[in-house]
N, C-alpha and C positions, 0 to 999 in steps of 0.2 A: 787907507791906512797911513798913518803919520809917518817921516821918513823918520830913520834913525841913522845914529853916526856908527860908520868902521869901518876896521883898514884896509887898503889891498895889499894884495899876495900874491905869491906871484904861480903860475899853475902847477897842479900835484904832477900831473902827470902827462907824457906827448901825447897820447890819447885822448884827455880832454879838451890840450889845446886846440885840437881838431876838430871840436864837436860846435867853436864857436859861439859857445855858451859861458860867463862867469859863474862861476863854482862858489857855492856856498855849503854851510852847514844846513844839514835835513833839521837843527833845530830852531835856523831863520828863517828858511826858505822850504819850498818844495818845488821837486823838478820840473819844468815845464812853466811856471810862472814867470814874469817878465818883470822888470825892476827899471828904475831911473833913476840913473846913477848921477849926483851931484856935486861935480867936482870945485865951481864956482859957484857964485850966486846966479850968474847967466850964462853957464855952462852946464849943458847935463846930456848925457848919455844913456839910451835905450837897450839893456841887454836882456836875451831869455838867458834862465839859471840853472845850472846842474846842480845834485848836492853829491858831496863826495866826502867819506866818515872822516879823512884825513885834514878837512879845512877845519879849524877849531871856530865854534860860535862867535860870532861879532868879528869875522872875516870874510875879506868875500875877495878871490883869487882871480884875476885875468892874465891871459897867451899876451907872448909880446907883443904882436900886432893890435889888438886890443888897448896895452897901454900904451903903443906909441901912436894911435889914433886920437885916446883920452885925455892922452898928456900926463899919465898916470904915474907916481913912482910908487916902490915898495916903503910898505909902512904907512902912506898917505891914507889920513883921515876923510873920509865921502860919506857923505850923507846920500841911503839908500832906502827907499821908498818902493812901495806896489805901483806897475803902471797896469791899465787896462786898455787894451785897443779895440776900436770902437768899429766890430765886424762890418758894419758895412761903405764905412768910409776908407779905411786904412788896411783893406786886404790889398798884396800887391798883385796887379794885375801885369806888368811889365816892369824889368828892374832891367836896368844894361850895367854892367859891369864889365871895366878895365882887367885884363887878366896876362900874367906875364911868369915865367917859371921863378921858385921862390930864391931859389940857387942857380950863379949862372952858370955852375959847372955841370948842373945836370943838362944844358941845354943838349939840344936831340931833332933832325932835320925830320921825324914822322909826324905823319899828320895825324891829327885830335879834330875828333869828330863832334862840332859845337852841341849838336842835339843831344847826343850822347852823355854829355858834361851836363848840359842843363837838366837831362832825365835823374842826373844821379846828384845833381844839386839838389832838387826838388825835396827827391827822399832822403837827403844827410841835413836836410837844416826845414824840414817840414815843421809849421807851427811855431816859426821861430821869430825873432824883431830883427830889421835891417833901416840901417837907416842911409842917407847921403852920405859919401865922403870917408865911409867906416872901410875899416881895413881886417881882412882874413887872409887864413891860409886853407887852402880846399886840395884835398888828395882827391887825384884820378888815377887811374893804368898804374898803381904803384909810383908816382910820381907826384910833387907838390907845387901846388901853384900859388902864385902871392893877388889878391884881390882885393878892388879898391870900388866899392857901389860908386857908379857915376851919376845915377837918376834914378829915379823911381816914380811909377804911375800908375794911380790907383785903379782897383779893377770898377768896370762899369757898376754902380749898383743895381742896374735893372736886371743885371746875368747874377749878382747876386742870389734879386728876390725870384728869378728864374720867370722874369719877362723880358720881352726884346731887348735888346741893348738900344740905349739911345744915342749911342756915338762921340758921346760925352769926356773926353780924356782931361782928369786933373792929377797934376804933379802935387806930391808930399813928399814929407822931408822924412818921414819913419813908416815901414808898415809891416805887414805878416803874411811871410811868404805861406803860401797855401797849397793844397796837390794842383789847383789848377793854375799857378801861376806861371809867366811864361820870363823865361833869363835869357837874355843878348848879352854873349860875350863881345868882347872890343878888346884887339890886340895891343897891350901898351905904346907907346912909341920908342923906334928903335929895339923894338924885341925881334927873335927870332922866330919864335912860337909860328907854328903853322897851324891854322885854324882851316876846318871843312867844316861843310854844312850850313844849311840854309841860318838867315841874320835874328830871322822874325816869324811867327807864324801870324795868322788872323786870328785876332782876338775876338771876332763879333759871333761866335755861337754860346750856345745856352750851357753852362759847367754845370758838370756832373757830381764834381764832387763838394759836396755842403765843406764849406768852409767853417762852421764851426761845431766842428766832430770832435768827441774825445771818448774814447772807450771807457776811461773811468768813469767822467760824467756821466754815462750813459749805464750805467751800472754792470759792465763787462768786466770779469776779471781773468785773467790766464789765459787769455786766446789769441794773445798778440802775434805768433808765429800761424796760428791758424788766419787769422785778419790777413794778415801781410799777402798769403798764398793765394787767400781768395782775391785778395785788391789785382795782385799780379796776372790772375787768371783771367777774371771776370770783368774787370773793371778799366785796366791799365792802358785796353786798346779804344774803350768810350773817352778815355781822357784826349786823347787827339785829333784834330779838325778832321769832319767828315770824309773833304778831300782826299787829304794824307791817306785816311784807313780805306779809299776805293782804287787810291794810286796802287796801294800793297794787294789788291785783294783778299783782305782780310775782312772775316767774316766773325762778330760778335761772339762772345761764348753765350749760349742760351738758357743753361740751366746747370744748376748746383745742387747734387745731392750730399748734408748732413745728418750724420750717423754714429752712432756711437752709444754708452750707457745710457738708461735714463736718468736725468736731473744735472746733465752735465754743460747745459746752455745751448741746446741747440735752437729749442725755440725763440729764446732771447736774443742769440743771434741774428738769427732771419729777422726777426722785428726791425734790429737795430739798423741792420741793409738798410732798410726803408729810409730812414733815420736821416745815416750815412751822405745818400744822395739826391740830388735833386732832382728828384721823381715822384711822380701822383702816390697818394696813398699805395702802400703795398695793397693788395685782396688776397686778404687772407681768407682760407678754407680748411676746414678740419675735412680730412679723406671722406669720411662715410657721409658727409653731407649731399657728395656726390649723386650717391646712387637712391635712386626711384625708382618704384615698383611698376610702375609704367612702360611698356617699351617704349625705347628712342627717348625719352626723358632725361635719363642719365648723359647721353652723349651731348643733348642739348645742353645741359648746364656746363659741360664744358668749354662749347663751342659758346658760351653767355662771355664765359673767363677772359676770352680772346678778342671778346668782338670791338672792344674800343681801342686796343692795339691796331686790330685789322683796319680801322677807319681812318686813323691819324695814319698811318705807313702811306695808306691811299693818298691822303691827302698833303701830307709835308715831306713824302718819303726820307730822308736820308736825316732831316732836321728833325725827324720825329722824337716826341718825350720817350723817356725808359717809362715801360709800364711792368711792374714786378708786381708777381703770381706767388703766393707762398703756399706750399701745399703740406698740411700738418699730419702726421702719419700717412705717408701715402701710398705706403704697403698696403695699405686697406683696399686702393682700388685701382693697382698698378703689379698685383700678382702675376707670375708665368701665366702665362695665355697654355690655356689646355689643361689647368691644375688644379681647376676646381672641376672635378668630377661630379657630373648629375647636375650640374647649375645650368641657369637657364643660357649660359655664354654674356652675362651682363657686362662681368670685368672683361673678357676680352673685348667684349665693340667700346669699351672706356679705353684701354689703353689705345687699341686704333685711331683712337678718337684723338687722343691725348698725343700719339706719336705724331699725327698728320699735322696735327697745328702748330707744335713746336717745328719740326722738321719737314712739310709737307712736303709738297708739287710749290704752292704757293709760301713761301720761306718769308717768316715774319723778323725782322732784324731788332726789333725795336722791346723785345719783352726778355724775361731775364725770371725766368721756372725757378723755384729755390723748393726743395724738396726736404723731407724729415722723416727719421725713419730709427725705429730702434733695431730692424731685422732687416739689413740691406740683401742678405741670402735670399728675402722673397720679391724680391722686385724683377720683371718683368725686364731681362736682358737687355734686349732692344731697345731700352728707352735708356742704358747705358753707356751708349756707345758714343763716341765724339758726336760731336752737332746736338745732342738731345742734354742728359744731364750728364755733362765732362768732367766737371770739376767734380769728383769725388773725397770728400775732406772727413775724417775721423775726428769728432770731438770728443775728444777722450777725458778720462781721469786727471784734471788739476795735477802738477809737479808742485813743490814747494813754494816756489815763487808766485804762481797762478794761486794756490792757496793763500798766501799775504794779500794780494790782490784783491782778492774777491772779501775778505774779511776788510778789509782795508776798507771796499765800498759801505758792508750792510754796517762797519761802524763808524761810518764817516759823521752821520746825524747827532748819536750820542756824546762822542769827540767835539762836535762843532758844541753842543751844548754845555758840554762838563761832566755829562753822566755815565762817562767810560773812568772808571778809577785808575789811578796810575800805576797799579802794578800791573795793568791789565799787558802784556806784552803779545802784540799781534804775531812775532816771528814762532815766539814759544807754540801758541796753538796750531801754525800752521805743520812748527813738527810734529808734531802730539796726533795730529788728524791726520796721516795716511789714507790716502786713498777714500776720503770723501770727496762725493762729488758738490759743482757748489749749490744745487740744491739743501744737501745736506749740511754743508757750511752756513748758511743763512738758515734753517733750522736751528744750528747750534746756536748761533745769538740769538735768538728767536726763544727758546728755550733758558738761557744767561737771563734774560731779559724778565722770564716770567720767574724763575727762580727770584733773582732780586726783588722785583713786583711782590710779590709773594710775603717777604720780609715783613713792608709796610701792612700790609690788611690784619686789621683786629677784627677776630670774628668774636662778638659776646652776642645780646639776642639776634643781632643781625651784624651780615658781614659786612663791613664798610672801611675804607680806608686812613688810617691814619695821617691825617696830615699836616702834622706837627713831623711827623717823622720823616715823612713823603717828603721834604724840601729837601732833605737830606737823601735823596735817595741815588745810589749811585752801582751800576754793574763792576762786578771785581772781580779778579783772576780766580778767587775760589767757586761763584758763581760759573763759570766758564767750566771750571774742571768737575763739579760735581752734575754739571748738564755731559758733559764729555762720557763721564763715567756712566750715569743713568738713563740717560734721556736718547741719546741719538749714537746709532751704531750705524756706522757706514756699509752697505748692499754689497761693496768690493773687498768688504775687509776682514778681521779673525772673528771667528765666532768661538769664544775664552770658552762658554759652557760645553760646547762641543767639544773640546780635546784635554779642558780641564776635569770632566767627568772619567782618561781612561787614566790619569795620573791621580788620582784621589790618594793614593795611598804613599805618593809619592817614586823615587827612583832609588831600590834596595842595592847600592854597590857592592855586591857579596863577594868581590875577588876580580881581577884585573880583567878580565874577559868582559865585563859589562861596564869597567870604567873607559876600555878598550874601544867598544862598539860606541861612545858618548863622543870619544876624542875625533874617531876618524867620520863620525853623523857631523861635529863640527869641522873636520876640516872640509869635508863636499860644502857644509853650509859656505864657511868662507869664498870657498873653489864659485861657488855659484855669485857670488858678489862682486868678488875681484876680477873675475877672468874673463876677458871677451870672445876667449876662441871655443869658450865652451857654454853658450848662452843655457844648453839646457843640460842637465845631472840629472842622472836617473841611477838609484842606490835599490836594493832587494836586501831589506832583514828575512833573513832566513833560518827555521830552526823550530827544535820540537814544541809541541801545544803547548800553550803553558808559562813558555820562558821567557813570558814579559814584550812580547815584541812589541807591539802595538805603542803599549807603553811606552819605551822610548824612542818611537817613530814619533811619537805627540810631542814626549820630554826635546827632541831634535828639533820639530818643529815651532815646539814654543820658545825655544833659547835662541833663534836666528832671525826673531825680532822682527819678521818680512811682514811688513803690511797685508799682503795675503794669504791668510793660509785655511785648506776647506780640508776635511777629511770626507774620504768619498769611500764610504762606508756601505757591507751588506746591508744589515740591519735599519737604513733610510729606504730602503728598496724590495720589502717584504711584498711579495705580490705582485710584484711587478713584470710583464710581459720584458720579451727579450727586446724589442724595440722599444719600450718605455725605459727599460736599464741603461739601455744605448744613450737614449738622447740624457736621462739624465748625469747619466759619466762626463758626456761630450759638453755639454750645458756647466760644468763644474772646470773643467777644461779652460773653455771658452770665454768664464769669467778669469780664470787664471790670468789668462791674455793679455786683460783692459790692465794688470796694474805690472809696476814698473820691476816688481818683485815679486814672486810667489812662488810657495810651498805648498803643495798637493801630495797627502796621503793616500794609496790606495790600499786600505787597509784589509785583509783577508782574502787572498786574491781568487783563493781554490771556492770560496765561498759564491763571490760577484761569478765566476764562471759556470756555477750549479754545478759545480763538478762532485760525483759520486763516485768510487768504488768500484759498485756492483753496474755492471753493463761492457765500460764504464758509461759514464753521461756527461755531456758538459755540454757549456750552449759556444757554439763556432761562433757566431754573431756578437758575443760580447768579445768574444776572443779576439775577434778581426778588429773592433775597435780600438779594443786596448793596444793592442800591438802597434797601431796608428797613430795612436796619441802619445806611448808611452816615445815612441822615436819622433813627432814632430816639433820643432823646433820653434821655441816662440817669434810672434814677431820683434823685427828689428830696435834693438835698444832695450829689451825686456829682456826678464831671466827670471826660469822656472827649472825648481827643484821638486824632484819627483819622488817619494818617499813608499817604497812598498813592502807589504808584509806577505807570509805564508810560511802554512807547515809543513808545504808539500813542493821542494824543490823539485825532486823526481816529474812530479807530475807536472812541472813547467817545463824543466828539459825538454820531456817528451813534446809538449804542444810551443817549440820551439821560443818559448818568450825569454827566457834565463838571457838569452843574446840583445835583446830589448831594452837592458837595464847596463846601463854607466859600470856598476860594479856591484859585486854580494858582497856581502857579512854575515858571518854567522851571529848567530844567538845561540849560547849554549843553554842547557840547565846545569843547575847544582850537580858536579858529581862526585865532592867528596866531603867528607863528614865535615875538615874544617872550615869548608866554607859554606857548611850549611851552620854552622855554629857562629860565624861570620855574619851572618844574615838574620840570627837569631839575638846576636846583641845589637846589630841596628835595631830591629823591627823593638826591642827593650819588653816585649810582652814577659817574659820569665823574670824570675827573680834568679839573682848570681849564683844562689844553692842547686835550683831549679836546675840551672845555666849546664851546672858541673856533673849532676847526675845524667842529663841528657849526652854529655860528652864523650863522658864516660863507656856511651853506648856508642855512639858514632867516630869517634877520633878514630882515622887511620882505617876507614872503611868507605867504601865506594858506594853513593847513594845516587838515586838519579829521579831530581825532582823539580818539577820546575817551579819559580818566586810564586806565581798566582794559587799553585798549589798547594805550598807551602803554605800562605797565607792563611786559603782556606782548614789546612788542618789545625793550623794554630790557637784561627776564632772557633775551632770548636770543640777544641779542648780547653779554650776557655772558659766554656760552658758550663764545665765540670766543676766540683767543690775542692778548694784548690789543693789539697792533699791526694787528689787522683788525678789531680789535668798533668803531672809528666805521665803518670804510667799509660793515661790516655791517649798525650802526643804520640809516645813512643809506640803504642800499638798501632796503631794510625800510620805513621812513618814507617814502621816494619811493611804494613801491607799494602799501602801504597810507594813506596820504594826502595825496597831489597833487590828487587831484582828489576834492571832496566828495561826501558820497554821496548816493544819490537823495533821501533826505528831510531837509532839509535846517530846522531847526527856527529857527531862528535869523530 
């Protein structure tokens, strides 16, 4: 890329200055690229670049240290250019740096633990350019220190390509600091700065970590705090001389179980591991490939998984390669031991099998189990517990940023070509897709993509594409929204024809009581958004058959806009045994969970409990769960609103749930003439003559009826030829509501 000219600036903000990065516009630059900054014709300068929305195009901002390194003023023209550093020459493998406090008023006689500072240099300026003679500022312990690169030397190539080191040490003038790069501080002269800890470690073993990793390149999106966890768990104690980790007694972490929805990256994850490190092919396994109808068969392929681990430990022990095992659904063959009933005992001598070699008698240091599982509840305890698979990691539902991310990657291609249109705005879809996962996200484009497709093909006797038109072909934001709307509905998220089927008719406000019940449905909605001390709300509409409840439990939870909302409904559940009602309540629940927000109906509750009258009847087993779920608290950082209906308060009292729920509300019916006349000019079905004769009969008289009822006597006095549909309504309304009925809520 040709350089271009523009000015410097000076940095937005102290935070950036920190980060040791020149700050550009997201529409010069992108984060993480490296630049050469040209301030003479035989002057130039190496920086990585941040972008930050507040640097204006055709600027590009550096910290003071920065420009009294570059010799930089504000305003000065520089010609800035892409640089590329050349992975295998220019990774720093030792940097020594001068380091001295950056104020001398903060000086302070504790001592600052070198290793320490280098661990937390590594990760504050990873993937970054450094070069001779350059000048930063580095925060540790809360405190800032002023730093001046004295040297720099490259890492071996042969630890590179992940063969012996050849002992080879050459100095350069620029490189990129890496996870496995090693930083010797050097106390200024005349500072006071107390430095501990060792100067140097040995450079000559085999690095762990691939120096040229990028999560986007790699097509990961949103899992940069899950990365980080697992780097910190699994990884962070291979990064240091075998020595070191035998002086500590520390022992490898061995295995990682990922879990969570499906299509949320768990398998692309563990691939990437592989990726990540410098280590043999991953061996990969899908679970059931496991198991053989053979006895002893099954365990053997286990004990196959292991055996080249087992030979290298033998033979290089502590120098040995990481050999990573990726095991793909492994619930399949890592169930409770005892839990398959009537089986031949296959899975328990597997998991035996599988515990003894991860953690035997004979303890393999050198392999690294990475596990997958959509149903962690079935995995076999024991293989749970520290030393086996520890590192336990939820890959859950994308937040909004992970969803930029991941759309980011699958349209980087189209982007790089032309063929993403300019209105196309990646931030807009990520809000728009709630609680897709990114399987689903890359469908969406996927779908964008064939919609646009689509445009180009002329079908006459045969289909073929036009391609006069096809030069011009380009995906565009309405492409995106009409695949949105059609095409791909997120597994976590509202299902519109479920809860738009109980408002069909809409929400009849026939008098403050029901605009009453709307107001305080939205303040719980709010209450459950804003509030932290109450992650979960749990509301009971309550009130005679008839008076709409249901209805605005849906109208509730379609107005609070939650990424998830399920109505857990009798009528899905016809036939169903009381353990199949169970799990499917708890299964409705449970996906509640995964998203960041949701809304759960449990509509008709006297119904879900078989509850009858005559005996009476009801099923305790559904009761027990509700009452479990209705009080457990989502996990941490999520919030769920719990929406429920019935006409039989009494009969909750009794089977003590009434106390289960956050708070009631009544639902009344209609009980007096003017606001059945109320409800009669919303619904507009009468003409105003109509209106006045009906009125006539009802003003200033006590009826008691409920919306749905109403409803239905209305369409079927519409029935009628229209010079008998009032005498009709009104016979109808006499006999269905003159007189209240026995349970009378009100």
């Amino acid at each position: 890329m040709a350089g271009r000219t523009m000015q410097a600036g000076r940095c937005p903000t102290d935070e950036l200055s920190l980060t040791n990065c020149a700050v550009v516009s997201e529409k010069d630059f992108q984060s993480g690229q490296h630049v050469n900054v040209r301030t003479t014709p035989n002057h130039r300068y190496i920086f990585t670049v941040k972008t930050h929305h507040t640097v204006l195009p055709g600027n590009i901002a550096f910290s003071l240290p920065q420009r009294k390194w570059a010799g930089l003023s504000i305003g000065q023209d520089v010609e800035v250019g892409m640089y590329s550093f050349d992975k295998i020459k220019q990774c720093i493998g030792v940097m020594t740096i001068e380091i001295d406090f950056l104020q001398k008023k903060s000086v302070d006689a504790n001592p600052y633990d070198t290793d320490r500072m280098a661990g937390e240099f590594i990760q504050q300026f990873n993937n970054q350019a450094f070069s001779v003679t350059q000048q930063l500022v580095f925060s540790f312990n809360d405190k800032l220190f002023g730093l001046v690169v004295k040297d720099i030397e490259a890492m071996d190539p042969c630890i590179l390509k992940g063969e012996q080191p050849s002992g080879k040490k050459q100095k350069i003038e620029a490189g990129l600091v890496v996870g496995n790069s090693q930083v010797v501080f050097e106390k200024a002269d005349n500072s006071s700065l107390n430095l501990t800890g060792k100067s140097k470690t040995k450079q000559d073993r085999q690095s762990i970590i691939n120096p040229d990793w990028n999560f986007e390149k790699m097509g990961i999106g949103g899992l940069d705090k899950e990365f980080s966890d697992i780097f910190r768990r699994a990884f962070a104690s291979r990064v240091f001389p075998p020595e070191i980790v035998e002086q500590m007694g520390c022992k490898h972490v061995k295995g990682i179980l990922l879990f969570g929805p499906p299509g949320c990256g768990k398998t692309l994850m563990a691939r990437q591991i592989g990726k990540m490190l410098n280590a043999r092919e991953p061996k990969v396994v899908n679970g059931p490939e496991i198991l053989n109808k053979y006895v002893g068969e099954s365990e053997a392929n286990i004990r196959k998984l292991f055996a080249d681990a087992e030979e290298e430990q033998r033979r290089l022990g502590a120098n040995s390669g990481l050999h990573i095992i990726i095991f793909d659904e492994i619930d399949a063959i890592c169930k409770q031991r005892g839990s398959m009933a009537g089986s031949t005992g296959v899975h328990d001598t597997v998991v035996n099998q599988l515990l003894s070699k991860i953690d035997g008698v004979e303890q393999l240091n050198n392999i690294l189990v990475i596990g997958m599982t959509n149903r962690p509840d079935l995995i076999d305890d024991a293989l749970l517990r520290p030393g086996r698979l520890e590192v336990k990691m939820e890959i859950g539902l994308p937040d909004e940023k992970g969803r930029v991310q991941i759309l980011h990657i699958h349209t980087a291609r189209m982007r790089e070509h032309s063929l993403l249109a300019l209105d196309v705005e990646v931030a807009e879809l990520a809000q728009e897709t709630k609680n897709f996962s990114g399987a689903e996200l890359e469908g969406l484009v996927r779908a964008a993509q064939s919609t646009a497709m689509n445009r180009h093909i002329k079908a006459t006797n045969k289909v073929e594409v036009d391609m006069e038109r096809a030069e011009r072909l380009q995906v565009t934001r309405v492409d995106f929204l009409t695949s949105l709307e059609n095409d791909i509905k997120p597994a976590f998220g509202t299902n519109q024809e479920d809860y738009a089927s109980y408002i069909m008719n809409g929400i009849i406000k026939w008098g403050d009581p029901v605009t009453r019940v709307l107001e305080d449905g939205e303040l719980l909605v709010q209450q459950t958004k804003n509030s932290d001390r109450t992650p979960l709300v749990s509301v009971l509409l309550e009130g005679p058959p008839h008076s709409g409840k249901t209805a605005l439990s849906a109208k509730i939870s379609e107005d609070s806009n939650f990424p998830f909302i399920k109505i857990c409904s009798p009528d899905k559940m016809i036939g169903f045994s009381e353990t199949a009602k169970c799990q499917a309540i708890k299964k409705i629940f449970d996906d509640a969970y995964k998203s960041q927000l949701s809304c759960v109906v449990v509509d008709d509750i006297e119904r879900l409990l078989d509850y009858v009258p005559i005996g009476p009847r009801f099923s305790n087993l559904v009761l027990q769960a509700l009452l479990v779920l209705l009080k457990k608290a989502p996990p941490q950082s999520r919030k769920l609103l719990i929406i429920g209906t019935t006409s039989r308060k009494d009969v909750l009292q009794e089977m003590e749930m009434l106390d289960a729920f956050s708070t009631t509300i009544h639902v009344p019916n209609i009980c007096t003439g003017e606001h059945l006349m109320e409800a009669l000019e919303l619904l507009g079905s009468f003409k105003d003559n109509e209106r006045s004769i009906i009125a006539q009969h009802v003003k200033g008289k006590k009826v008691y009826l409920g919306i749905k009822k109403l409803l239905m006597l209305i369409e079927m006095s519409m029935q009628m030829d229209p010079e008998y549909r009032v005498s009709k309504f009104l016979a109808l309304l006499k006999e269905e509501a003159a007189v209240p009925a026995r349970r009378d809520y009100d």
